[in-house]
N, C-alpha and C positions, 0 to 999 in steps of 0.2 A: 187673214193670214198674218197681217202684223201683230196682234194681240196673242196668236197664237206660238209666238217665238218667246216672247218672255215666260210666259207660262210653261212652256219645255225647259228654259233654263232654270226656271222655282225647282221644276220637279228632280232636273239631274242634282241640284245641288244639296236637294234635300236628300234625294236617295244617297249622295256621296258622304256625307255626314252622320247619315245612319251606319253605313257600314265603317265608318272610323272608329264609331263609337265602342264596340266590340274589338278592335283592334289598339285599340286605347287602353281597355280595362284591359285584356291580354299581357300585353305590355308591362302595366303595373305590378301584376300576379307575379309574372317572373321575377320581375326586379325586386318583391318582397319575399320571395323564396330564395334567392342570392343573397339576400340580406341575413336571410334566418340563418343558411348553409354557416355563413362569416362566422353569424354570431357563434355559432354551434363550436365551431373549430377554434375560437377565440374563448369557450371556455371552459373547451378541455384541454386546450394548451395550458391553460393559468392553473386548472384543477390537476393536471399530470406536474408542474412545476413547482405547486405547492405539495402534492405529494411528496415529492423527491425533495425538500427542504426540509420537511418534518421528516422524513426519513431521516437525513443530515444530522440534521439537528438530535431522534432518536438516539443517533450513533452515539455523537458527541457527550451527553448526557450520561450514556452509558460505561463512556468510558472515563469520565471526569468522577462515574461512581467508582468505577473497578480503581482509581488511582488513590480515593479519599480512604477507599476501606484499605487500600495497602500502607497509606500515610498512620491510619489507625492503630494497625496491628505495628506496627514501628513505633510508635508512637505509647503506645500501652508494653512493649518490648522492653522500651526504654523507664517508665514508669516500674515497671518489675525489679530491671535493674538496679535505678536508685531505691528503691525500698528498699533490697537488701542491702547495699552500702549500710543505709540509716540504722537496721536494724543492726548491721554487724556491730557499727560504730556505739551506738544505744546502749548493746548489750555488754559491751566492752567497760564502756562508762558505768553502767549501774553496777556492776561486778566491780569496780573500782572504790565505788561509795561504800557499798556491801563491807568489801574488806575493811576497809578505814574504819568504819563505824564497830566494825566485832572487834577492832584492837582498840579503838578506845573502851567498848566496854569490859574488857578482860582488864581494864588497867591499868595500858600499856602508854601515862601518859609520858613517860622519858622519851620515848621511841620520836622519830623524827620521820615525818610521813615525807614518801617520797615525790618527784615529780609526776607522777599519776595517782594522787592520793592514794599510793598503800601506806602499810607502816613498813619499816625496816626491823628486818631480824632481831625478834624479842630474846635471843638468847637460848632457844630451845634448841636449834641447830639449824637452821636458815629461815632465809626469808619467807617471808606470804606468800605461795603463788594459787591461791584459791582461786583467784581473780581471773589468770591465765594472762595476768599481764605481771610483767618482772621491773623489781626495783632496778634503777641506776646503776651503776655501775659501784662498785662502794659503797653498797649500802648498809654497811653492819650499824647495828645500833649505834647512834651515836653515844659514845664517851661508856660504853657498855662496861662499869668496873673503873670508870675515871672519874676521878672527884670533881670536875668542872661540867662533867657531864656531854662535852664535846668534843670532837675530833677536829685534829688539825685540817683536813681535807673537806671540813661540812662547809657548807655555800655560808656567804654572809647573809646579812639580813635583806640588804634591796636586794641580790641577786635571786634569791628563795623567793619574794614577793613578787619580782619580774616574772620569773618563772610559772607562779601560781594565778597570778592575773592573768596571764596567755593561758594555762590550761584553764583556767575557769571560762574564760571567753571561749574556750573549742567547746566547752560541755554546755552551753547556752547556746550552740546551732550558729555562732557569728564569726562562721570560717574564715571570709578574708580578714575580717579586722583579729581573729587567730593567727594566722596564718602572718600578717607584717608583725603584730607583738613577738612570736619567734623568733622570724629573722631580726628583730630587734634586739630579741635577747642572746642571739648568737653574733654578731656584731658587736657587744656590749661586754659578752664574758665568755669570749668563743675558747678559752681554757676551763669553761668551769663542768666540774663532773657531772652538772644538770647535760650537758652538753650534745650527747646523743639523743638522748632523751627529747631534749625541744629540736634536733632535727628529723627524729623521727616522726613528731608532732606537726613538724611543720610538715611535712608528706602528706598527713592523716589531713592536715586542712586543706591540701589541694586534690587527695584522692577523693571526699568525699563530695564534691561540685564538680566531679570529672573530669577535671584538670590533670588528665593521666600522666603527661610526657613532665609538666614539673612535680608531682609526684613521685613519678619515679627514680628523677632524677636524685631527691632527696633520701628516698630510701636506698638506692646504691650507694650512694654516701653514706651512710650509717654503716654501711658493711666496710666500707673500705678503710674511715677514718676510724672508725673505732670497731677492733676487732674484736677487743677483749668485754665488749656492752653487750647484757641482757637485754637489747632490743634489736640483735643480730636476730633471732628467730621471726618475730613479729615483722622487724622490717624484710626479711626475705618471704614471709605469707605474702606482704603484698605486691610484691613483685611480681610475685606471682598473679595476688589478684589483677594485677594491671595489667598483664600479658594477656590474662583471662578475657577482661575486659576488651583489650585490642585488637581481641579474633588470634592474638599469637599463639598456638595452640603449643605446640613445640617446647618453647618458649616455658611458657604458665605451665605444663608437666616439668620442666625440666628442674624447675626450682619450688615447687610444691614437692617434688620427691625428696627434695633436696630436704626439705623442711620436715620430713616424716620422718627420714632420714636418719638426721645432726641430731632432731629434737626429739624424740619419741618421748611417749606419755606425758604430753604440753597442751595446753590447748590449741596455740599454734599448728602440732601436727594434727591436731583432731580437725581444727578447721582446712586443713591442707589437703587431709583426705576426703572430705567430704566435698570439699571443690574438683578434686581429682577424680571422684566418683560419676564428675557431671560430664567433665571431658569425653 
């Protein structure tokens, strides 16, 4: 009997161990399907969160597009713009050279070319205005019929050369350093009958780098202080163009008619109506 109690106790503990064993591995299975469950939820959280970023992020993208191509088209707006400044200004200048150049060759070397290189009135019965740009104020031939060949009211000599060195500097494209030679030269001989002339000048070198508001400022001046200057039409076009320019609609008609107006068959109004056209 005594041999036979440990041997009961082998046998329970073995049989107790058996049956752990299945309850053990049990055990495990669950705990690695809790595991997977986790994982599962853990990466479609991360996959639903990066969706919704690249969505994000899609937007952003799309609207950083929508904003470049609106920068664009403003941007090329504005590019249109300045071309036609250039051209206007271009075409103005070579029609200036144009004239100059048919009055030397008809002759006309007495004649005294004026502050936008035309000549002045050969005598036939007025000035040049092929060009569609107007002499000075004063601009009959000099000494036309006088033996010295000159008028009392013709500029002196630095003055004429101040004067032409600033317009050569505006026909070379180098506006501001145009634009202070000007006011240097109206500072210098703010009586002399070049006088309109390099303020309307000086306008033209701050309209064409879009310097609107002192532009304009200088071509109302030209209307105000000199009433009786052939560059009363020209500076009232661009008044207009600068109204034009500033969205002033009102405005840029009101003084574009004005110029079709005063000035009929000029180039002035030609250019006047044709801006008025766009209105």
């Amino acid at each position: 009997m005594t041999i036979a109690r440990p041997l009961s106790a082998l046998a329970l503990a073995a049989a107790l161990a058996f049956a752990a064993g299945p309850a053990a591995a049990q055990s495990n299975s669950e705990l690695n399907e809790r595991l997977e469950r986790i994982e599962r939820r853990l990466e479609s959280s991360a996959l639903i969160e990066l969706m919704n970023s690249s969505e994000a992020l899609r937007q952003e993208v799309s609207a950083l597009r929508g904003d470049i191509e609106v920068l664009r088209r403003e941007v090329q707006s504005l590019k249109e713009r300045q071309r036609e400044i250039y051209v206007d200004v271009d075409e103005r200048l070579r029609a200036l050279e144009t004239a100059a150049a048919e009055s030397d060759s008809d002759g006309s070397d007495d004649d005294t070319a004026d502050a936008d290189g035309e000549r002045a009135d050969d005598g036939d019965g007025g000035p040049d205005t092929t060009s569609g740009e107007t002499p000075p104020e004063g601009g009959d031939a000099a000494g036309a019929g006088d033996a010295d060949g000159a008028a009392d009211d013709e500029p002196g000599a630095g003055e004429s050369e101040a004067y032409q060195a600033a317009f050569d500097t505006l026909r070379e494209g180098r506006y501001d350093q145009a634009a202070e030679q000007f006011r240097r030269f109206l500072e210098d001989y703010p009586d002399s009958r070049l006088a309109a002339n390099a303020r309307y000048w000086l306008g033209e070198s701050h309209y064409v780098v879009r310097e609107f508001d002192a532009a304009l400022e200088h071509f109302e001046q030209v209307l105000e202080d000199y009433p009786d200057s052939n560059k009363r039409p020209d500076a009232l076009l661009k008044i207009g163009f600068v109204h034009f320019e500033e969205e002033r609609t009102e405005e840029a008609r009101t003084a574009l008619q004005q110029v079709v107006e005063e000035y009929p068959d000029t180039t002035a109004a030609n250019l006047a109506q044709q801006r008025l056209d766009r209105l």
